[in-house]
N, C-alpha and C positions, 0 to 999 in steps of 0.2 A: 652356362656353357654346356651342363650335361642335358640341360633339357634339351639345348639345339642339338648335340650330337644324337639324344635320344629321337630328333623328332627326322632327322637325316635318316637315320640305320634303321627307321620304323621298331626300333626293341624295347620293352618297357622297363623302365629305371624306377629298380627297387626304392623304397624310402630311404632315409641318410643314417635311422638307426637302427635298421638293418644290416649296419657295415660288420657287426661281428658274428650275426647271426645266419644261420643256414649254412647249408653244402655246399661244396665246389669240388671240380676236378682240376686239377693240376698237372700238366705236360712237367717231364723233369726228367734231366737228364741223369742218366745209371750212375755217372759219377761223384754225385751227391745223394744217391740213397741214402747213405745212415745220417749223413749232414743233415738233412730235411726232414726224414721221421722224426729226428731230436726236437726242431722248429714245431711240427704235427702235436706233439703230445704236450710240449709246453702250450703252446695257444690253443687248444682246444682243455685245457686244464683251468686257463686265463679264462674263456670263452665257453662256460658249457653250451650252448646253444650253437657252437660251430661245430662242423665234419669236413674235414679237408682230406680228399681222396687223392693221391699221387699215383699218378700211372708212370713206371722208370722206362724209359725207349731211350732209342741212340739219339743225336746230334738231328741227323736224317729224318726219322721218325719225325722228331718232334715238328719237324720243319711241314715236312708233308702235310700232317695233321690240322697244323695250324694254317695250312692254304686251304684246306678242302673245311675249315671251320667245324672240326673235330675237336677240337679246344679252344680255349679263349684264355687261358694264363700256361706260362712254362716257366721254367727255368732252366736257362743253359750257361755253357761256361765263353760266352762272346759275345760281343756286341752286335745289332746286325749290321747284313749290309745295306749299304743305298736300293741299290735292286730290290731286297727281301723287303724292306719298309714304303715302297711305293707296290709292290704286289701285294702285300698285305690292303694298303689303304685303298687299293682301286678295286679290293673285292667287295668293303661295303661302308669305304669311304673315312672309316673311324682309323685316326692314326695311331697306330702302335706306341705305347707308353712303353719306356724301358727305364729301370728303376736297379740301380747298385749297389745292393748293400753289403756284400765282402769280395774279398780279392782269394783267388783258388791262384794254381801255380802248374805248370809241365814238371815233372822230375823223372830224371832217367835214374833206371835201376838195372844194375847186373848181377850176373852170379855171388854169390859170397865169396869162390874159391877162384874169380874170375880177378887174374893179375892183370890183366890187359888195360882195364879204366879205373882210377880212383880219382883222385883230384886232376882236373883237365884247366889248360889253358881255354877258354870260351872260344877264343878265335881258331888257333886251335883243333878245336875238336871240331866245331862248325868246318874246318874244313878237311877234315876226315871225313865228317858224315857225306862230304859232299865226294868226295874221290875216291874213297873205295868202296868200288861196289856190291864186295862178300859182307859187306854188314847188313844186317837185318835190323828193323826198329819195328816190337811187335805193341799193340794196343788192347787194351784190356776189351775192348767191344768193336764192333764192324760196325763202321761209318762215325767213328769217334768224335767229339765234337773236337777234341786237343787236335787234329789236323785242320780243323776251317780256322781254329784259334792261333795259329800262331804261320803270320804269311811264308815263312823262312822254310816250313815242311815242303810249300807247294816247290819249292826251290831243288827238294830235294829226292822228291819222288821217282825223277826219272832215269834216277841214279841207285836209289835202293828200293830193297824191297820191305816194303809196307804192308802189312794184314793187321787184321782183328781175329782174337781169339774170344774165348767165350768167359771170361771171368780176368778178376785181377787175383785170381790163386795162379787161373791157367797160363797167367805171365811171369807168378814167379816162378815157377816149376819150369815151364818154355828156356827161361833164361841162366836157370842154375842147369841144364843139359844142351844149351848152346852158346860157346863161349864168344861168336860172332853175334851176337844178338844182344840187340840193348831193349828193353822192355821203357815203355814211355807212358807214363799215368799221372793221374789227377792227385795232388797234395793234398786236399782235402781226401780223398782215402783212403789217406795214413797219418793225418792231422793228430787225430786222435790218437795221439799217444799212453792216455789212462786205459785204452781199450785191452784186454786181453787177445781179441782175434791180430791189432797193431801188433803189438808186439813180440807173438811169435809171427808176423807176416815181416818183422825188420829183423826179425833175427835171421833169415836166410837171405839176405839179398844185399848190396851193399847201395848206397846213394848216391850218384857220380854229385862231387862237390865242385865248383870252378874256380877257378883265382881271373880275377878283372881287374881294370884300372880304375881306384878311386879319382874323385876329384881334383887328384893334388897326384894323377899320373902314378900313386904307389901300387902294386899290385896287392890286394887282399882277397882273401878264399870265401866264397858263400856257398850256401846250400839254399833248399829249402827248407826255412826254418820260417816259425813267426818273427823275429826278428828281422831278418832281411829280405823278406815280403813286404814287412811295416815299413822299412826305410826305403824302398825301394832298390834295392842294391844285388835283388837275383833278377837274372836277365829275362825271366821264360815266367812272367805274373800276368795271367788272365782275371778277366772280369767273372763275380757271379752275377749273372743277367737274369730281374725277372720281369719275364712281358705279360703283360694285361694288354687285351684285345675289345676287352668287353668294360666298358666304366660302369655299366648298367647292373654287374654281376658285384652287389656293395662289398660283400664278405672277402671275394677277391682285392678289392681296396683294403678293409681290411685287415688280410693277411698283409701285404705288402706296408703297410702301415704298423706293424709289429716287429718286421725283418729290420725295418729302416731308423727303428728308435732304441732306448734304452734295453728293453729287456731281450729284443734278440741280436744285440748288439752280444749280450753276454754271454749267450747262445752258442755264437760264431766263436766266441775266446775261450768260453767251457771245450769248443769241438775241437782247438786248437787251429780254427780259422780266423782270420784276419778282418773283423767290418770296418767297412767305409768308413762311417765317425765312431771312435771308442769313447766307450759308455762312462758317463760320469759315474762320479764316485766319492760318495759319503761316509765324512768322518764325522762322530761323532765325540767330543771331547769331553769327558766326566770329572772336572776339578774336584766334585762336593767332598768332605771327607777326606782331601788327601793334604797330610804333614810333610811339610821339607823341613828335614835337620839337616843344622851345619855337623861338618863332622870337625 
């Protein structure tokens, strides 16, 4: 199959054990920077003979790029759409591979001294966001991908006002000096909670938590947490998307072939991100040598 795709798209298809070997460049979205350098040093640690270059752009960016055949793998936080996957393949026929291997999340953040939001009704607040229109929702970057991700923004756009700023500092600061403004960013961000930049970054800002209806109609409170990412039970859990454009680019296989198995399975839980399938896990049991007394 890869020779017919190779003999379609006229490009030459590396050998098969070249899958860990050589350079690539990687589209990736700003919102998984430290997520992805972490993935970068491990497998190129697994792999000396690999170099994986990331290049961080917006949602946008990355889109552009990959129409004008400036890249051939990304990683973003959405699935695409019908439209993007026939404009992809009618430019040289190869269909866009999309490959899942953790779940990222939307979480609103406001001032620490902002009494206005703390734990919200989901419904709720959804329809706050939707009726008043002094509220502000600012975005850690310009052309975010967390607005194409989650249909319910487009909904509300025309109602507030929407920007990017230039950083996820310049959102918590945005928000601890406007107490009409809820700052909206990627989980994976602040996943990492062993980080020292995490955690003085959650010491000024508070989490808005929601209360929903479980399955049994009761209401209970979630956040973004690994927890209730894993169970599915926070309402606002996006995909991490990564596209391969190119099968011919092995090392790009590859990578994606790392992300999607045990070891950067561990990755994702070390970052305090959520992967697709959780990595098994070995116990070893040492009886040799060991006395049981009765007492």
């Amino acid at each position: 199959m890869l020779f017919l795709d190779a003999c379609k798209s006229n490009v030459k298809v590396d050998p098969i054990e070249n899958i860990n070997k050589g350079s690539i460049s990687i589209l990736c979205d700003k919102d998984f920077e430290s997520l992805m350098l972490q993935h970068k040093e491990v497998y190129e640690h697994l792999y000396p003979e690999s170099n994986i270059n990331f290049e961080f752009l917006s949602d946008g960016e990355i889109m552009s790029k990959l129409a004008q055949r400036q890249g051939q793998c990304a990683v973003i936080g959405r699935r695409l759409s019908d439209q993007e996957r026939l404009m992809f393949q009618s430019i040289d026929t190869i269909i866009p591979r999309e490959h899942l291997p953790a779940k990222d999340a939307l979480v609103f953040i406001v001032g620490k001294s902002n009494n206005r939001f703390g734990t919200e009704n989901w419904s709720t607040f959804f329809q706050e966001l939707t009726i008043n229109k002094s509220l502000k929702i600012a975005f850690p970057h310009r052309q975010s991908g967390l607005v194409k991700s989650f249909s319910f923004i487009d909904s509300l756009s025309a109602n507030n006002s929407f920007f990017g700023l230039d950083s996820l500092m310049a959102v918590v600061d945005y928000v601890n000096k406007n107490e009409n403004t809820i700052g909206a960013i990627s989980y994976a961000s602040i996943a990492d909670s062993d980080r020292a930049s995490t955690k003085e970054l959650l010491k000024k800002v508070k989490v808005i938590k929601f209360s929903i209806a479980d399955s049994s109609d009761k209401s209970v409170m979630v956040t973004a947490s690994e927890q209730d990412i894993a169970t599915g039970q926070y309402p606002l859990i996006r995909p991490i998307n990564y596209i391969l454009l190119n099968p011919s680019e092995r090392i790009g296989m590859g990578f994606v072939n790392y992300l999607m198995r045990n070891t950067g399975a561990k990755v994702f839980l070390k970052a305090g991100v959520i992967p697709s399938v959780m990595p098994e896990r070995d116990f070893i049991v040492n009886t040799t040598g060991i006395e049981i007394k009765k007492d």
